[in-house]
Each structure stands twice: as structure tokens, then as C-alpha cells.
C-alpha positions in Angstrom: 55.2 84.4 32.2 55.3 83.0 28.8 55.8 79.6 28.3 58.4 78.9 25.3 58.9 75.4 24.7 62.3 73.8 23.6 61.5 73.2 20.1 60.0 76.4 19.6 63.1 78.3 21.1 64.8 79.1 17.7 61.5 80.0 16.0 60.6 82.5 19.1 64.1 83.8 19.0 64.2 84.7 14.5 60.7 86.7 15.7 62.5 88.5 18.0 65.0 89.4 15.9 62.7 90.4 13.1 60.7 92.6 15.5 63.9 94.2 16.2 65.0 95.4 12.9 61.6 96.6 12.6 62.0 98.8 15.4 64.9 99.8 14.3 64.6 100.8 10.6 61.1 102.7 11.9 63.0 104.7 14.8 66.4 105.0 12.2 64.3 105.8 9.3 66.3 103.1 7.1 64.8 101.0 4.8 65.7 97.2 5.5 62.7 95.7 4.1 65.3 93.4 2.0 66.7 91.8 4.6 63.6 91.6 6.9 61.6 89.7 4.3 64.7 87.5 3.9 64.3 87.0 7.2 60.8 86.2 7.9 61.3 83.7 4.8 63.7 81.8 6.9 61.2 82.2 9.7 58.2 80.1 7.3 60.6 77.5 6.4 62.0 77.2 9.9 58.4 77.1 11.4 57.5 74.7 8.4 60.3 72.1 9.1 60.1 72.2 12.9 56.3 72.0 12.8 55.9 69.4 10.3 58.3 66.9 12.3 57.3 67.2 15.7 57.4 63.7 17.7 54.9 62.5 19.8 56.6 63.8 23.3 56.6 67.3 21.7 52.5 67.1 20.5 52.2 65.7 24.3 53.9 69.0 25.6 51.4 71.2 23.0 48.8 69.6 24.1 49.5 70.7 27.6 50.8 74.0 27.0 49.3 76.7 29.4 48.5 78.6 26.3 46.3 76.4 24.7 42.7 76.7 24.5 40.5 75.4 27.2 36.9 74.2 26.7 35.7 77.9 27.8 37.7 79.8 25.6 36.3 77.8 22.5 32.7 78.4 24.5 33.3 82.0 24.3 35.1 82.2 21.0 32.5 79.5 19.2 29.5 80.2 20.8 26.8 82.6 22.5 24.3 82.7 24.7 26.2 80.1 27.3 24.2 79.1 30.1 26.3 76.7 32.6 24.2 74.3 34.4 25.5 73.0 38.0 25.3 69.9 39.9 25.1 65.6 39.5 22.1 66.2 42.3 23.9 63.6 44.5 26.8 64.9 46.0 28.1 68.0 44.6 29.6 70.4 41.4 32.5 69.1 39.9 34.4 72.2 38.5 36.8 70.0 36.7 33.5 69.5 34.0 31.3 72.1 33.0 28.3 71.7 31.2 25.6 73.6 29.7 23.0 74.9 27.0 24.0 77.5 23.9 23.7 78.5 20.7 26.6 77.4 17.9 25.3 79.5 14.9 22.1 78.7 13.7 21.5 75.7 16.3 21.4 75.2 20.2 23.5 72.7 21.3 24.4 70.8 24.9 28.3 71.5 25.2 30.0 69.6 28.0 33.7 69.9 29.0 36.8 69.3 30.6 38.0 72.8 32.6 41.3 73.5 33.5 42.9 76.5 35.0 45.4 79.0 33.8 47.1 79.2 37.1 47.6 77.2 40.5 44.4 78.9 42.1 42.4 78.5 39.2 43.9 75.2 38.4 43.1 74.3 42.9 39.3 75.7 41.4 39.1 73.5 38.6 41.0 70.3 40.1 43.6 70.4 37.6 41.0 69.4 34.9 40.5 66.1 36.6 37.3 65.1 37.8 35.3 63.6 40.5 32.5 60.8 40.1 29.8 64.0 40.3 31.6 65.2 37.2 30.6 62.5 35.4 27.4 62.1 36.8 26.5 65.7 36.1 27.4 65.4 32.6 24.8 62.1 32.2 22.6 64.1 33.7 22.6 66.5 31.2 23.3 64.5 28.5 20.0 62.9 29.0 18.3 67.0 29.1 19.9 67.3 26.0 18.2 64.2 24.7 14.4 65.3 26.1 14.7 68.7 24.6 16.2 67.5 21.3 19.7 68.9 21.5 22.6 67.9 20.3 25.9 67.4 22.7 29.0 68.7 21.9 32.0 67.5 24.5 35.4 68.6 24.8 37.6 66.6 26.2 41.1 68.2 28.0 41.9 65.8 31.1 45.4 64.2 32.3 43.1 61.8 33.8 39.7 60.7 36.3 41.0 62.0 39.3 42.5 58.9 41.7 42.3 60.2 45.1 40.5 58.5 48.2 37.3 60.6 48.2 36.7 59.7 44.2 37.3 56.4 44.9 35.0 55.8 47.8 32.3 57.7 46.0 32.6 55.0 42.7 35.4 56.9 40.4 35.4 54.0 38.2 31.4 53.0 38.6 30.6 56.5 37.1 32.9 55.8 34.3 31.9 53.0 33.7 28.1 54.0 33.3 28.5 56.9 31.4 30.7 55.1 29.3 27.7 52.2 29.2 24.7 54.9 28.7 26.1 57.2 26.3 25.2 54.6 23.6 21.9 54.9 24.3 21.5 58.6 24.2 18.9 59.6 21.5 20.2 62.3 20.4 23.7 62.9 18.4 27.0 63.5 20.3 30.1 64.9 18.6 33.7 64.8 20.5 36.5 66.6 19.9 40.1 66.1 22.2 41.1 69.6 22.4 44.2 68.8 24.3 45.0 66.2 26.7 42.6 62.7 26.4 43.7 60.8 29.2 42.4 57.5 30.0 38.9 56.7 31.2 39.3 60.5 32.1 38.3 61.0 29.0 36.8 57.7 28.0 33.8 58.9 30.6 32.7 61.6 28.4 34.1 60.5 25.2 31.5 57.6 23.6 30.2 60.0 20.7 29.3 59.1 17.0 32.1 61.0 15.4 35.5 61.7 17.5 37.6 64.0 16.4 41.4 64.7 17.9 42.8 68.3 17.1 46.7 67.7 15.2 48.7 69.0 18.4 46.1 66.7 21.1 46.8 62.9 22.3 44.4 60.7 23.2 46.0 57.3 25.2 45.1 54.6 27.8 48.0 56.3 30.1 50.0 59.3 30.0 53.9 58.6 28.6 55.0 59.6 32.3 52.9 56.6 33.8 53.5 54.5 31.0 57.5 55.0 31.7 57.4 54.6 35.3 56.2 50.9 34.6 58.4 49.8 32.2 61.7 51.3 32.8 60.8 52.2 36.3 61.7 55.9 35.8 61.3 59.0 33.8 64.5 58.1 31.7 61.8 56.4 29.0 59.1 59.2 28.7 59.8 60.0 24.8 60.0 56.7 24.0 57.0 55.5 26.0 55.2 58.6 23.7 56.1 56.8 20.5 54.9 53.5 21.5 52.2 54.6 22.7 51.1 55.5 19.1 49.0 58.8 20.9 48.8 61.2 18.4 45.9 62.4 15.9 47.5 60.6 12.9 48.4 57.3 14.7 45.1 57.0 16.2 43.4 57.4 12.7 45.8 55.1 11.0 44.3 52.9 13.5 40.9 53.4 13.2 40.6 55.0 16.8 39.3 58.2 16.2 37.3 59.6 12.7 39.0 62.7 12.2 42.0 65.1 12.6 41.2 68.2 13.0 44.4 70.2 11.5 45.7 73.6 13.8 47.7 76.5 12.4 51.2 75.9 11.5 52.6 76.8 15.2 49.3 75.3 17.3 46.4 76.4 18.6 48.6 77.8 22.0 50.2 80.2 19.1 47.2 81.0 17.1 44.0 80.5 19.4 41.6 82.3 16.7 42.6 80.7 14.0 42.5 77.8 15.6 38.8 77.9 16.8 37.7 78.9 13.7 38.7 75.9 11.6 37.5 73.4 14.8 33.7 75.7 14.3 33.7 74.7 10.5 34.6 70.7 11.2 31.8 71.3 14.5 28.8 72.7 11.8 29.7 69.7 9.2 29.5 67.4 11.7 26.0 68.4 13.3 24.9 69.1 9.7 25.8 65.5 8.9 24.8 63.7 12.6 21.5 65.9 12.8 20.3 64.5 9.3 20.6 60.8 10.2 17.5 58.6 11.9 17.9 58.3 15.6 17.8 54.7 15.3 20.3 54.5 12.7 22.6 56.9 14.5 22.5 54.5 17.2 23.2 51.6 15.5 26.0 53.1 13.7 27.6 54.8 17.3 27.4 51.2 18.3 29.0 49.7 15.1 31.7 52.3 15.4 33.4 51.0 19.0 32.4 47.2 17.9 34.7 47.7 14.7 37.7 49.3 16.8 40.4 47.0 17.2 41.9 44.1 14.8 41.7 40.3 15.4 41.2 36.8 13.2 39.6 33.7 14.0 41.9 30.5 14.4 40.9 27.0 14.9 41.6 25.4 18.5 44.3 22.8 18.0 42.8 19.3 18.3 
């Protein structure tokens, strides 16, 4: 079943309505081009106004619409020769992150991901697109392959959040997190990120230490989600929208404040609507960016990944009283 969100409503319900006098001036044989290109005119300014205003509740609700690109469809839209690699050789595969070597164009690359799952058995399969320690730890592991055979990583990060059940937990949830986070600035090799959809917490803080990051215009990237956020300060769900705007979780707050390097822009509708075009504008921003990374020293590209998270953040020096 198709999921039509409540902003969207009027703009699904004017296509309809087009589609229908198409259908019937082709089965009448009447010509009503006239007033179906009126129509679809109101249609672009409708989709233009509704689009261009969105809050940051409604990019929250794109960015988790069923629809939406996951990490393998971009795989399979952006890239060939994909060849998954299993296993943190410690406990177990994570299904929640998938991992593995193939060619973007011209160049092989390391691409690592968040998975989730179109339904409730594949989203059981993939844990929801949460992940357990061994996620992380499997995608160290080959983040550090990618670095002896000279490869670039590319992640994708889609994730509510680490997963916070008992097991994780007892098997380090927030150790692994923590050392990725801690290691990934010392990988020699160049790693690009891109929020595809959901960047939730030290979810996506565990794969997400890269030397350019990159949000698409309909993903969020925040400490919390706005539910969680709500249920602590007004002790309730009442607060969600307004715990989205303070939040300041979108692609254009968090490059006003210096939090990410790039938004990636998605067809007017979102990448749920238009999953094509949508790929194909993140595959030109992806070549720039290894084009750009791939050029630099190692050393300086690890100096710089450093300066980059050092320079997040504003403060000012003020002399103790005496």
C-alpha cells in the first residue's frame, strides 16, 4: 500500500484528477488539452509552494518514508559489480549494516551502509536499520581493508538509532561506537558520507566520522529523534513538531551551523517520489567528491578530517573573575 503523506495529499489528489481527464478525453476522443495543461500548471506551483516550505517534522517524515531509497537501492542504481562482505569476526553479521567492495564508474570504492527493510519481515531481517556492536565492528573491519588495498569508503548512513536492547548492551553498544568513532580519523584512506535518510544519534555518529559529510535536502541528522526529544521535555508526544524545530535537524540548519559540508538537493517531490532522479544527482556530488578527496596527500587529508570535527561548534575565551 502506498504511503501518501499529509502534506502531499492535495498534490497526489490534482494528479489523480489530471490522470483522469486524460483517460477520459483518450477513451471520449475530446480534446481537453486546454484545461489539462491548466491543470498540471496548478500542479507545478502547488508542488512548488508545498515543497519549498516544508518544516522540519515533515523533512523528518520524508526521511522515513517507506518509499525512500535505502543504501541498496543506490548500490544497485549507482554502482556495479557489488560484492557484500559478511561478519565483525567476533560475534556475528549485523544485517542492519552491510558492507562491501564495487565499482562507482571508473573507480572501486568500499561502500558501507545502514539497511532497512521495506516490510516487517524484511524490516525483523534488517533490525529495523539499527545495529548491533558487530555492525560497527564489521564496518572497522573493513574500513581498514579498504585502507590496505587503497580504496576509498563511501557510507550511507539511514538509522533511527544504535540499537539499545540488553544483548547490544552487554556486548559494548557504546564501546564500539565509541572506537569507530575514535579510529575512523586515523584511516588512511578518504571517506565520504552521505545521510540518505534518517541520522540518528551515535547510530549514525558510528559510521559517520568522514572528510566531507553530506545530508540529502529531505534527511535529518540529530543527537535524538524529535519523538525522544519530546518525551523528555514535555513528557509526551504533544511536543514532537516543535521538538523538530529546535532541534535545528535539517540539511540547511546543519550547514548554517557548520555541522555538515554539503546539501545534497532531491527532486522537487523527494527522492521517495523520484528515486532515479534522485540517485543520479547524489552519483555526480559522489564523483566530485572522490575526484576532490582522492587528489589530496594522505597526511593532509588527515589533518584536515581532524581539523574539520575540531572546528565544529562555537565558543570564546573569558577571563576567570578574580
Amino acid at each position: 500500500m502506498k504511503v501518501i503523506l499529509d502534506v502531499e495529499r492535495p498534490i497526489v489528489e490534482l494528479e489523480k484528477k489530471i490522470e483522469e481527464l486524460r483517460r477520459f478525453a483518450h477513451n471520449k476522443q475530446v480534446d481537453l488539452q486546454e484545461e489539462i495543461r491548466h491543470m498540471e500548471r496548478r500542479l507545478e506551483e502547488m508542488k512548488k509552494k508545498v515543497y519549498s516550505n516544508l518544516t522540519a517534522w515533515q523533512r523528518v517524515q520524508f526521511a522515513r518514508h517507506p518509499d525512500r531509497p535505502y543504501t541498496l537501492d543506490y548500490i544497485n542504481m549507482l554502482m556495479e559489480g557489488f560484492v557484500e562482505l559478511h561478519g565483525d569476526r567476533l560475534f556475528s553479521d549485523d544485517k542492519a549494516i552491510i558492507g562491501g567492495i564495487a565499482r562507482f564508474r571508473e573507480r572501486y570504492v568500499m561502500v558501507i551502509g545502514h539497511q532497512k527493510g521495506r516490510n516487517l519481515k524484511e524490516n525483523i531481517y534488517r533490525n529495523f536499520g539499527c545495529a548491533h556492536p558487530e555492525g560497527y565492528r564489521k564496518a572497522m573491519r573493513l574500513m581498514r581493508l579498504a585502507e590496505k588495498a587503497g580504496l576509498p569508503v563511501i557510507v550511507f548512513i539511514d538509522t533511527p538509532g544504535a540499537y539499545p536492547g540488553i544483548g547490544a548492551e552487554e556486548r559494548g553498544q557504546a564501546h564500539a561506537i565509541a572506537e569507530n568513532i575514535r579510529d575512523m580519523f586515523f584511516i588512511r584512506t578518504p571517506i565520504l558520507v552521505y545521510v540518505i535518510g534518517e541520522g540518528g544519534s551515535g547510530g549514525a555518529l558510528g559510521i559517520g566520522v568522514g572528510d566531507k559529510v553530506s545530508v540529502m535536502e529531505n534527511a535529518y541528522y540529530s543527537v535524538i529523534s524529535p519523538e525522544g526529544c519530546a518525551a523528555i521535555l514535555w513528557k509526551g508526544g504533544e511536543g514532537v513538531e516543535s521538538a523538530a524545530e529546535a532541534l535545528k535537524l535539517t540539511a540547511h540548519d546543519l550547514l548554517h551551523y557548520g555541522i555538515i559540508d554539503e546539501v545534497i538537493p532531491e527532486p522537487l517531490g523527494g527522492a521517495h517520489r523520484y528515486p532515479e532522479e534522485a540517485g543520479r544527482i547524489l552519483a555526480e556530488h559522489m564523483d566530485k567528491d572522490l575526484k576532490e578527496k582522492c587528489s589530496l596527500p594522505i597526511d593532509e587529508l588527515l589533518r584536515k578530517r581532524y581539523e574539520r570535527y575540531r572546528n565544529i561548534g562555537a565558543y570564546e575565551y573569558a577571563e576567570a573573575n578574580p
